[in-house]
C-alpha positions as CSV (number, residue, x, y, z in Angstrom):
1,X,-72.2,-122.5,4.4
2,X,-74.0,-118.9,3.5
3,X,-73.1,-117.8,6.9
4,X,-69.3,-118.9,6.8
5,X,-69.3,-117.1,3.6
6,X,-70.6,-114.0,4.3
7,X,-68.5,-113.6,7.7
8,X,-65.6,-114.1,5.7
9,X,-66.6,-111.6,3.0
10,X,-67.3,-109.1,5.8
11,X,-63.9,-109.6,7.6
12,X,-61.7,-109.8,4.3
13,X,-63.6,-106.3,3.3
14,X,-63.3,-104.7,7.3
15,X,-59.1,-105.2,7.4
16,X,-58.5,-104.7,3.6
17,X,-60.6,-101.4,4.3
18,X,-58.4,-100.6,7.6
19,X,-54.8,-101.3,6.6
20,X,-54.9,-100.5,2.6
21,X,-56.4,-97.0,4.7
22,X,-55.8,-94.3,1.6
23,X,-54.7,-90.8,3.0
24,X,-53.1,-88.3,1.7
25,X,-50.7,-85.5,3.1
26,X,-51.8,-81.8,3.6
27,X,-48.8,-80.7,5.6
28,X,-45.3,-81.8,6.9
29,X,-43.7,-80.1,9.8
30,X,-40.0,-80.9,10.6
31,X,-37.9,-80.8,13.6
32,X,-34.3,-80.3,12.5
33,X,-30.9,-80.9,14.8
34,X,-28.2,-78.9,13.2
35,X,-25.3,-80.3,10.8
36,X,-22.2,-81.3,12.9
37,X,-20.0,-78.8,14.6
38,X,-16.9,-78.4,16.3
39,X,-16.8,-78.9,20.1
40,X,-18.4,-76.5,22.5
41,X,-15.3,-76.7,24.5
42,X,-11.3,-77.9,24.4
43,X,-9.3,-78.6,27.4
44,X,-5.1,-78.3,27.4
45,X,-4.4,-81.7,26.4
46,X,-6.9,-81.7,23.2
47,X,-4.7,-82.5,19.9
48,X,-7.5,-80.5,18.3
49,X,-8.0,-77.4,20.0
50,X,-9.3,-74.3,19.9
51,X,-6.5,-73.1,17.1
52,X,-7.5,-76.2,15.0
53,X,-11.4,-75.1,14.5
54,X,-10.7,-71.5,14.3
55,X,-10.6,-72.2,10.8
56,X,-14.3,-73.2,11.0
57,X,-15.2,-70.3,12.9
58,X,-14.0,-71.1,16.4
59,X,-15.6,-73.5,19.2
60,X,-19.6,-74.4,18.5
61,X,-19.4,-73.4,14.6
62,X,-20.5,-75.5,12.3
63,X,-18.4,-76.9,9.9
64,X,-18.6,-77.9,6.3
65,X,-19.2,-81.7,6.6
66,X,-22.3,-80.0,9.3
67,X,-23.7,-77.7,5.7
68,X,-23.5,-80.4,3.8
69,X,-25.3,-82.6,6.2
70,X,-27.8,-79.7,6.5
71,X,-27.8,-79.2,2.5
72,X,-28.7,-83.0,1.4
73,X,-31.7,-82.7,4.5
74,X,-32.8,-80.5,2.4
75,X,-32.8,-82.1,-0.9
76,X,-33.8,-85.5,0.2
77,X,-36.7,-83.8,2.0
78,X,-37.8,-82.1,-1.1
79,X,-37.6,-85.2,-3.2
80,X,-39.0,-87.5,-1.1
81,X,-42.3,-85.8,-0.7
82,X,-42.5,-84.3,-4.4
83,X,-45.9,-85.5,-4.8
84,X,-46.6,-83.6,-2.1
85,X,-44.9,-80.4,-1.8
86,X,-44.9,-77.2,-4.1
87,X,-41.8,-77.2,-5.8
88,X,-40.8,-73.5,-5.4
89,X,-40.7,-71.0,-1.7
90,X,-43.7,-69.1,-1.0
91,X,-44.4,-67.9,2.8
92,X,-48.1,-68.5,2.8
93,X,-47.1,-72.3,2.1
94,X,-43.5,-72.3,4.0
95,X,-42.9,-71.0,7.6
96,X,-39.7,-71.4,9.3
97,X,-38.1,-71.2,12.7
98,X,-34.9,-71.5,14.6
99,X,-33.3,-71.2,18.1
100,X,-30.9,-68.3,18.8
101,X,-27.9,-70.5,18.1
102,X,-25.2,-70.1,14.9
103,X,-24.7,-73.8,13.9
104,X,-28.8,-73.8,14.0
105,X,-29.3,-70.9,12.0
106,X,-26.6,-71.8,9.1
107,X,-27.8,-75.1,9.5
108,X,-31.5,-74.0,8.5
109,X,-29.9,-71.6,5.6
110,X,-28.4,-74.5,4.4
111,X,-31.3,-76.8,4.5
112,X,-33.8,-74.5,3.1
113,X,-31.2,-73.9,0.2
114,X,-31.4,-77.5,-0.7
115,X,-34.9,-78.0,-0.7
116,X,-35.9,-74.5,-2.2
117,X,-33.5,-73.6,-4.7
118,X,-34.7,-70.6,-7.0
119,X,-36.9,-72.7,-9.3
120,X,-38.2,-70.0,-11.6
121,X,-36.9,-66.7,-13.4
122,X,-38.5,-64.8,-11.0
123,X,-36.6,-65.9,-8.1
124,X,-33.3,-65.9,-9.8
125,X,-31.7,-62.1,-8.6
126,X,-28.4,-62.8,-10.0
127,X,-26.9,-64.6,-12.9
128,X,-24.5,-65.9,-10.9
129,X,-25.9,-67.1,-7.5
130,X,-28.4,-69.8,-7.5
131,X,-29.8,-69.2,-3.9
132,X,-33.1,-67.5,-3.0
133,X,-32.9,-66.3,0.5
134,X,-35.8,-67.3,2.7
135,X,-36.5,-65.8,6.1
136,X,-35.8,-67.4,9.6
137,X,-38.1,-66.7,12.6
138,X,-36.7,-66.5,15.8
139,X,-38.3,-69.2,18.2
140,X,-37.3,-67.4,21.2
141,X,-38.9,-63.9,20.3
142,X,-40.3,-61.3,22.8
143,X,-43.4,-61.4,21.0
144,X,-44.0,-65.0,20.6
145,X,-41.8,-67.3,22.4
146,X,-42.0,-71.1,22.2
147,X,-38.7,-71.8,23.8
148,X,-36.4,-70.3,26.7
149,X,-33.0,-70.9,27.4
150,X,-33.5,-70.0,31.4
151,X,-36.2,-71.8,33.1
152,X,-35.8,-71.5,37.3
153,X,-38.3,-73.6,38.0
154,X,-36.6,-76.7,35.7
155,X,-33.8,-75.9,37.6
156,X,-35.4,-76.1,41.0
157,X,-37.1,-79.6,40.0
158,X,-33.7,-80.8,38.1
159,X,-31.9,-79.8,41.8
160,X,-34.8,-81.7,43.8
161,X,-33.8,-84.8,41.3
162,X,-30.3,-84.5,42.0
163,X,-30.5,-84.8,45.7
164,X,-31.5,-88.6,45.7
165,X,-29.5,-91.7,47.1
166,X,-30.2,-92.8,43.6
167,X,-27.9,-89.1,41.9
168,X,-25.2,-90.0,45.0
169,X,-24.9,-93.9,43.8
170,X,-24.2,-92.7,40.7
171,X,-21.4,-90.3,41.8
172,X,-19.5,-92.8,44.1
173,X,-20.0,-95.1,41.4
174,X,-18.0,-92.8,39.1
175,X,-16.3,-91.0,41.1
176,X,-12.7,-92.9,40.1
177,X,-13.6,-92.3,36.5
178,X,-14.3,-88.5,36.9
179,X,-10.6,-88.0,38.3
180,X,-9.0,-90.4,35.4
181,X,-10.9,-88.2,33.2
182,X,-9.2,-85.2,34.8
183,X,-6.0,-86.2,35.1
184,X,-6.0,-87.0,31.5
185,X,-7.5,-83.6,30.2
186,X,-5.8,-81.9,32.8
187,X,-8.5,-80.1,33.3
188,X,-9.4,-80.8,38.0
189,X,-12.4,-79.1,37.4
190,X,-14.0,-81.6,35.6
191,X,-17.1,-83.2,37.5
192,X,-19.9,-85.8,36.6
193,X,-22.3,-82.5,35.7
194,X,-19.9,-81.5,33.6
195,X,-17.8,-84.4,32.4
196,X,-20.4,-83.9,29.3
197,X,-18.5,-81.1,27.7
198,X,-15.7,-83.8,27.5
199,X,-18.6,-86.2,26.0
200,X,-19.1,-83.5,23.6
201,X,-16.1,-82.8,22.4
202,X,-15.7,-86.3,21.6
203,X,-18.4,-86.7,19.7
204,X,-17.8,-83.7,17.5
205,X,-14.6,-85.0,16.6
206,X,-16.0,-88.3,15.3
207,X,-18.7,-86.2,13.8
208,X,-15.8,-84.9,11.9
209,X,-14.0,-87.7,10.9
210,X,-11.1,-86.8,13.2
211,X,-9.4,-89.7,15.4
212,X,-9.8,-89.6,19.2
213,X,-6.6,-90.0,21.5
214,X,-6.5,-93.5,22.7
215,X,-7.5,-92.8,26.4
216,X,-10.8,-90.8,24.9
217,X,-11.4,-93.8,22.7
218,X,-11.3,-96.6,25.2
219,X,-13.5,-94.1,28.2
220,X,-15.7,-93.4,25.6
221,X,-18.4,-95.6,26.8
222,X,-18.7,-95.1,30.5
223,X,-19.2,-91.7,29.2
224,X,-21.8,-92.2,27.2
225,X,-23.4,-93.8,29.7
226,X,-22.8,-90.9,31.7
227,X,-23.8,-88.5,29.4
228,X,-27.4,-90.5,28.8
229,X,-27.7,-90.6,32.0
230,X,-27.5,-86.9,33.0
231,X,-30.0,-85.9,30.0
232,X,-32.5,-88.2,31.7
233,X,-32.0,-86.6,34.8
234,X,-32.2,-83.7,33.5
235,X,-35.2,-84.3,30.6
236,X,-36.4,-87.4,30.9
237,X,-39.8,-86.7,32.9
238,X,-42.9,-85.3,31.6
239,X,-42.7,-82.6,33.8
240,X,-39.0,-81.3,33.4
241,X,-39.8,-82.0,29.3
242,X,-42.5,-79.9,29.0
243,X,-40.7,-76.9,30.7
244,X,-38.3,-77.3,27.5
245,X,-40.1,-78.1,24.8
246,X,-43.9,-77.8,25.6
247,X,-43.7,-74.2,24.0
248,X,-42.8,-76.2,20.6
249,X,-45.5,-79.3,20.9
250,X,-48.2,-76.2,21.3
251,X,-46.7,-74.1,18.4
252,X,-47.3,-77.2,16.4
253,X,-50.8,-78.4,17.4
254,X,-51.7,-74.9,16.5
255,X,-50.5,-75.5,13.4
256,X,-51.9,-78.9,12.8
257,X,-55.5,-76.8,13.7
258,X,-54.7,-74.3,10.9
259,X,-54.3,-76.3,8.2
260,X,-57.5,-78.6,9.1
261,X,-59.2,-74.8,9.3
262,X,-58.2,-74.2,5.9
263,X,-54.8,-72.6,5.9
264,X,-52.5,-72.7,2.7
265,X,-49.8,-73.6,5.1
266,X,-47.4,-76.2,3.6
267,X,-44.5,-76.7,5.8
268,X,-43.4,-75.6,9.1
269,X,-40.0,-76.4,9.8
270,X,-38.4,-75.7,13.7
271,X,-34.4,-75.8,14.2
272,X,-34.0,-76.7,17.7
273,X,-30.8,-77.8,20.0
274,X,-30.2,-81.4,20.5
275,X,-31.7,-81.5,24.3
276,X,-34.5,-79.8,23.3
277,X,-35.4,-82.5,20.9
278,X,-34.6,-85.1,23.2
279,X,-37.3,-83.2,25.6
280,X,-40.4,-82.9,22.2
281,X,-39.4,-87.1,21.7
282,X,-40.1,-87.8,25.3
283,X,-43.1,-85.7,25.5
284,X,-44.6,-87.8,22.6
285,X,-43.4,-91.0,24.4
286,X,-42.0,-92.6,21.2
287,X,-41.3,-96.5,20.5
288,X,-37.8,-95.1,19.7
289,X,-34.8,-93.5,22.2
290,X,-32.1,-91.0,21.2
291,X,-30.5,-89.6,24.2
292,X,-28.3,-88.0,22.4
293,X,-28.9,-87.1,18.8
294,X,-27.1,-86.9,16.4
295,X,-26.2,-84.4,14.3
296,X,-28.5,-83.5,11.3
297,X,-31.3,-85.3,12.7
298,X,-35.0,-85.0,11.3
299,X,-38.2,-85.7,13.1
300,X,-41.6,-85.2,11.0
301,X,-45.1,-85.1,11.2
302,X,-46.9,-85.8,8.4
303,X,-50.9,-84.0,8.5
304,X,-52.8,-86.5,7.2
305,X,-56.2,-86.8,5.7
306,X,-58.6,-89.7,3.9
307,X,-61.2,-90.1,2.2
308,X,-63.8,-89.6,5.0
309,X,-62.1,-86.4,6.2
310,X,-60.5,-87.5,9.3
311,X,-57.7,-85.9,9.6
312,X,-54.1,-88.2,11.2
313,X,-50.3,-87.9,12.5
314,X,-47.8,-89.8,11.3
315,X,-44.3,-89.7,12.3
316,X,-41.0,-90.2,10.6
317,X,-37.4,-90.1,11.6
318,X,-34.5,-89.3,9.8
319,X,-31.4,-90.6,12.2
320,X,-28.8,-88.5,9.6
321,X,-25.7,-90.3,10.4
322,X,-23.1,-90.3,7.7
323,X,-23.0,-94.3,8.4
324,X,-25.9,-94.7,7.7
325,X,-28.3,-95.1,5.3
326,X,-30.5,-92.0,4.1
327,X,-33.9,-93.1,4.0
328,X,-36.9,-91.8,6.1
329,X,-38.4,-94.2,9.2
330,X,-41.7,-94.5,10.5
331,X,-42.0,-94.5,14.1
332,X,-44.6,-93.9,16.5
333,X,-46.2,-92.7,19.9
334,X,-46.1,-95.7,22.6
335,X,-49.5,-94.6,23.3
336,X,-51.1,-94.4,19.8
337,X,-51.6,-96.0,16.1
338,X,-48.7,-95.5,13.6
339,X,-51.5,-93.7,11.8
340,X,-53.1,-91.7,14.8
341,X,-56.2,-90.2,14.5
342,X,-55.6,-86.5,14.9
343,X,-58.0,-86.7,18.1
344,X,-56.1,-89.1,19.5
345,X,-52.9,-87.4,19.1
346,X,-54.2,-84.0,20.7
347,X,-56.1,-86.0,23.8
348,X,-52.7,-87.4,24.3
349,X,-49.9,-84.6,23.9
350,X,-52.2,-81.5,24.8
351,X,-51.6,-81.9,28.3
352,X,-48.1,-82.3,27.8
353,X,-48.1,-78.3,26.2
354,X,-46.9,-74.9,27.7
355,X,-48.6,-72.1,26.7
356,X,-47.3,-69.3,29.2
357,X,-43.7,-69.9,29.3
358,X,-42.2,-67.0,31.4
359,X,-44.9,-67.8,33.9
360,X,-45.1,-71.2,34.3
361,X,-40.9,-70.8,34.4
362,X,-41.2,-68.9,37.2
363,X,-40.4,-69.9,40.8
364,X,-41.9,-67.3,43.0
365,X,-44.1,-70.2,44.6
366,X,-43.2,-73.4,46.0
367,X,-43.7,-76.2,43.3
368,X,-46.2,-78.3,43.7
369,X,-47.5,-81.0,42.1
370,X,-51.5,-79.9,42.6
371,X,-51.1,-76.6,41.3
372,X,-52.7,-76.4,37.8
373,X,-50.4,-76.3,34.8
374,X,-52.6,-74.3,32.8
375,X,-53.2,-71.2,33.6
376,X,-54.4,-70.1,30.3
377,X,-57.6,-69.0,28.5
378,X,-56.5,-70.2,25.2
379,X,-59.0,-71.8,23.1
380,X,-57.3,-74.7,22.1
381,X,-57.4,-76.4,25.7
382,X,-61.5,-76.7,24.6
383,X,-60.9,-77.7,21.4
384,X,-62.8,-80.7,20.0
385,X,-62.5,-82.6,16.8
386,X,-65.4,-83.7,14.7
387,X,-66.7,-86.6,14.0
388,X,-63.7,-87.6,16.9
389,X,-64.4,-86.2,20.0
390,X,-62.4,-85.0,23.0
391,X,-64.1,-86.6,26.2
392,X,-63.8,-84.2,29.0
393,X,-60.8,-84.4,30.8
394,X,-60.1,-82.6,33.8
395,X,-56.7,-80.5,33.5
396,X,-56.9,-78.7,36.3
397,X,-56.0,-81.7,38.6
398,X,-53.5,-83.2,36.2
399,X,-49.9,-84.3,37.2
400,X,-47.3,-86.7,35.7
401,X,-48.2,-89.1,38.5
402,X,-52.0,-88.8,38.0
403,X,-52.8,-89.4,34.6
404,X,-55.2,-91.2,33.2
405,X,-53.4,-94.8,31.7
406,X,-53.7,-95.8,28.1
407,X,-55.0,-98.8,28.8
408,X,-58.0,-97.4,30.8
409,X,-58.5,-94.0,29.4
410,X,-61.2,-95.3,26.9
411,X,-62.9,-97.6,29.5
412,X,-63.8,-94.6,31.7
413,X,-64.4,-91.8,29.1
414,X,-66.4,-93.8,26.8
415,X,-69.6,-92.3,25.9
416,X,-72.8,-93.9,26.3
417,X,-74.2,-95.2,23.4
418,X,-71.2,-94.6,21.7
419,X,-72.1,-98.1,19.2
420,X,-75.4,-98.3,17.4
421,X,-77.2,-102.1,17.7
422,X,-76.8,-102.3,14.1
423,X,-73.0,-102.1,14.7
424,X,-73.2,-104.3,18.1
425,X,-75.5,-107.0,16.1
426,X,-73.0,-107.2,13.4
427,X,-69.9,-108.2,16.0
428,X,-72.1,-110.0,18.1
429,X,-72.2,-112.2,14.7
430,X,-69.2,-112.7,14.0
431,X,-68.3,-113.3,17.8
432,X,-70.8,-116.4,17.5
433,X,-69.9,-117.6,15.1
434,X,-66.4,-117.8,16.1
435,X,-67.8,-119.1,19.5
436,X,-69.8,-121.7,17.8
437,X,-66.9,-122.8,15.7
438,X,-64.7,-122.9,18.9
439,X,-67.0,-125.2,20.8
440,X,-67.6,-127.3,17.8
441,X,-63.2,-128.0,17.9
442,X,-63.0,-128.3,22.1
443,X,-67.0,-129.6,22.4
444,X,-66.5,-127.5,25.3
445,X,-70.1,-126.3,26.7
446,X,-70.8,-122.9,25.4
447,X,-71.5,-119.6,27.1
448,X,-74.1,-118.1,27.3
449,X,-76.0,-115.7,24.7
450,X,-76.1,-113.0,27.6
451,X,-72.2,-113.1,28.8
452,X,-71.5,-113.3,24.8
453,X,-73.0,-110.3,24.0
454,X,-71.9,-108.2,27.3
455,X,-68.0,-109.7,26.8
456,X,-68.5,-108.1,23.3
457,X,-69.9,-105.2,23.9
458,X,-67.5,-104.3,26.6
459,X,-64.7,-105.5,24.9
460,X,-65.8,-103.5,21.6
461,X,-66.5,-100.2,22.9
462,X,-63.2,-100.3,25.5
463,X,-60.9,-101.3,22.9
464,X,-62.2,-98.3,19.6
465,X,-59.6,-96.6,18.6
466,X,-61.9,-94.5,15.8
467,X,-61.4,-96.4,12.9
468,X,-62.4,-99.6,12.7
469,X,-65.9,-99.1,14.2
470,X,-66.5,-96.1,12.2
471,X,-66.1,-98.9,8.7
472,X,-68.3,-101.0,10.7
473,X,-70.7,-98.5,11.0
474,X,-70.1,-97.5,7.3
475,X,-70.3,-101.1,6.3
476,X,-73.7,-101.6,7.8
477,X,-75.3,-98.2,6.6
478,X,-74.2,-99.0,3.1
479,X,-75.6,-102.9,3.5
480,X,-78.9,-101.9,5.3
């Protein structure tokens, strides 16, 4: 009876320890899509042309509904982590960047005017304006890029994808469909590359609140389908991914480091284009899929930190439809814990990163898939984290086809030694006992004392994610 007691004691205070887990945020950094806008591009038959949205600005500008969007972000942002976040702008605490794009830039104005709005006298430099300008980096500097528009070499492997029987199915397939399309736009240039724009335009009218013409309407989901499909083709590979957004995934590891290193660092916030956020969210292989995302979107990592000074990611999306609702969802990486230890999470993504964009961009070689992604002396390719370290891995080699699988990564990189006896004792126990109590139900004959304790201390070391053997190993310490 003392022994059924004490395994249950032990158990009840292991899981309550792992999933009542108290941490605490240090740092948010947010992904923003910009507020809707009107279409990129009209065609002669569009009810709402170009003369209709000049009012806005013209073609690709955003609109009102799109600063609105962009203004709530903001304020829901701010008051959803208020415990968290100081409530007035300084830049040692706020950093902020944006592509080279209007609707993205208003879009951030916007947002940071909702979330930072002067909240002292000192910031107030006009009795009649309550807005505190706050500066916007460009993400596609000279000096510092993280993004390019132009990439050869993505367009070299995006060309070597389209020249498939798989591209040319596609295109008999709809081949019918692109010239109904045409006929109805009157547009005969129209194609299945660029049958998008007509996507697009669609979808910026809804955005809008504007009706579609009934052909639009009832085509609408063969080109969806279409358009999906394209930004798969186009993004939907580590490989083509990283050339997009790998740039941004770097910038905000970096980041991450800083603040662990001390930095007063707050928020960093990124405005990006839609297909570039469609290329970060499949280069942290996420349990969720937006092909296409919507306008006013917001993806956020949360820097956590507990008690014990491990440091963890957590992810949240804000899907900022106007049907729907408002609140913040937790998602996470296919390939990690909804809280992942920040170790994890680098081991994972860092090989996913671009650190030399113009070079790696450039196609004055054949591509190959042995030739090494990282050409790159940057000391954040050796980074390890304490008390959770990076095995080694070798880059060098490293392709989208040849990487190491989830399920296997721990089994080969697993250090020797890596649990103590103490800790191996312990589960050996409670493996017994739950054994024992299984052969006492099925009076099945038992295994044997050997094969028990090499199952278990395969099976323990193989499956550690970092947390739950570092309580046992707290647990036993503190119970010596």
């Amino acid at each position: 009876m003392n022994k059924i007691l004490t395994i249950f004691i032990l158990f009840y205070y292991l899981f309550t320890k792992v999933f009542s887990q108290n941490t605490n945020i240090i740092q948010i950094i947010i992904v923003n899509y910009h507020g809707s806008r009107a279409p990129l591009s009209s065609y002669p038959t569009d009810p709402y042309g170009e003369s209709y949205w000049s009012r806005y600005g013209g073609l690709g500008q955003i609109t009102p509904r799109g600063l609105l969007q962009s203004y709530t972000l903001g304020q829901f942002v701010k008051n959803y982590y208020s415990n968290f976040l100081t409530p007035s702008y300084s830049p040692q605490r706020v950093h902020v960047r944006s592509v080279d794009s209007d609707p993205a830039l208003v879009s951030t104005s916007a947002f940071l005017s909702g979330m930072f709005p002067p909240s002292n006298s000192d910031q107030l430099w006009s009795p009649t304006v309550s807005w505190f300008p706050i500066p916007i980096h460009s993400a596609e500097s000279a000096k510092n890029p993280i993004l390019v528009r132009e990439c050869p070499k993505l367009d070299e492997i995006i060309k070597k994808s389209m020249n498939t029987s798989s591209f040319y199915d596609v295109q008999m397939k709809y081949m019918n469909f692109v010239k109904n399309i045409s006929g109805f736009t009157a547009s005969p240039e129209i194609t299945l590359l660029n049958i998008s724009h007509i996507f697009d335009n669609a979808n910026s009218k809804l955005a809008s609140n504007l009706p579609l013409e009934l052909w639009l309407s009832d085509n609408l989901q063969n080109m969806t389908f279409i358009n999906d499909y394209l930004l798969n083709l186009k993004y939907g590979t580590f490989e083509k991914a990283r050339l997009v957004s790998g740039g941004v995934l770097l910038d905000i590891i970096k980041n991450i480091r800083n603040k662990m290193n001390g930095s007063r660092n707050e928020i960093h916030m990124y405005t990006l284009l839609d297909y570039q956020i469609t290329s970060l969210m499949n280069l942290l292989n996420l349990n969720v899929s937006l092909s296409q995302i919507p306008f006013g979107t917001s993806l956020i990592f949360e820097l956590r930190k507990d008690q014990k000074g491990l440091h963890y990611i957590n992810l949240m999306l804000r899907n900022n439809n106007l049907t729907e609702t408002t609140s913040l969802n937790q998602i996470k990486m296919n390939e990690c814990d909804q809280l992942c230890n920040f170790g994890n999470f680098f081991d994972i993504v860092i090989r996913r990163t671009l650190n030399n964009i113009s070079e790696e961009c450039a196609v004055d070689e054949e591509i190959d898939s042995n030739v090494s992604y990282y050409k790159t002396t940057d000391p954040i390719f050796n980074y390890h984290t304490t008390p959770c370290p990076i095995y080694y891995t070798n880059l060098t080699n490293w392709t989208n086809e040849t990487r190491v699988p989830l399920e296997n990564r721990d089994e080969e990189r697993r250090p020797q030694g890596e649990l103590s006896r103490l800790e191996l004792a312990l589960i050996i126990a409670v493996f017994n006992f739950k054994q024992e109590s299984s052969d006492q139900n099925t009076e099945e004959e038992p295994d044997s004392d050997n094969g028990n304790k090499e199952n278990v201390e395969y099976n323990a070391t193989a499956s550690r994610s970092g947390e739950l053997v570092q309580l046992v190993r707290q647990f036993v310490f503190s119970e010596e």
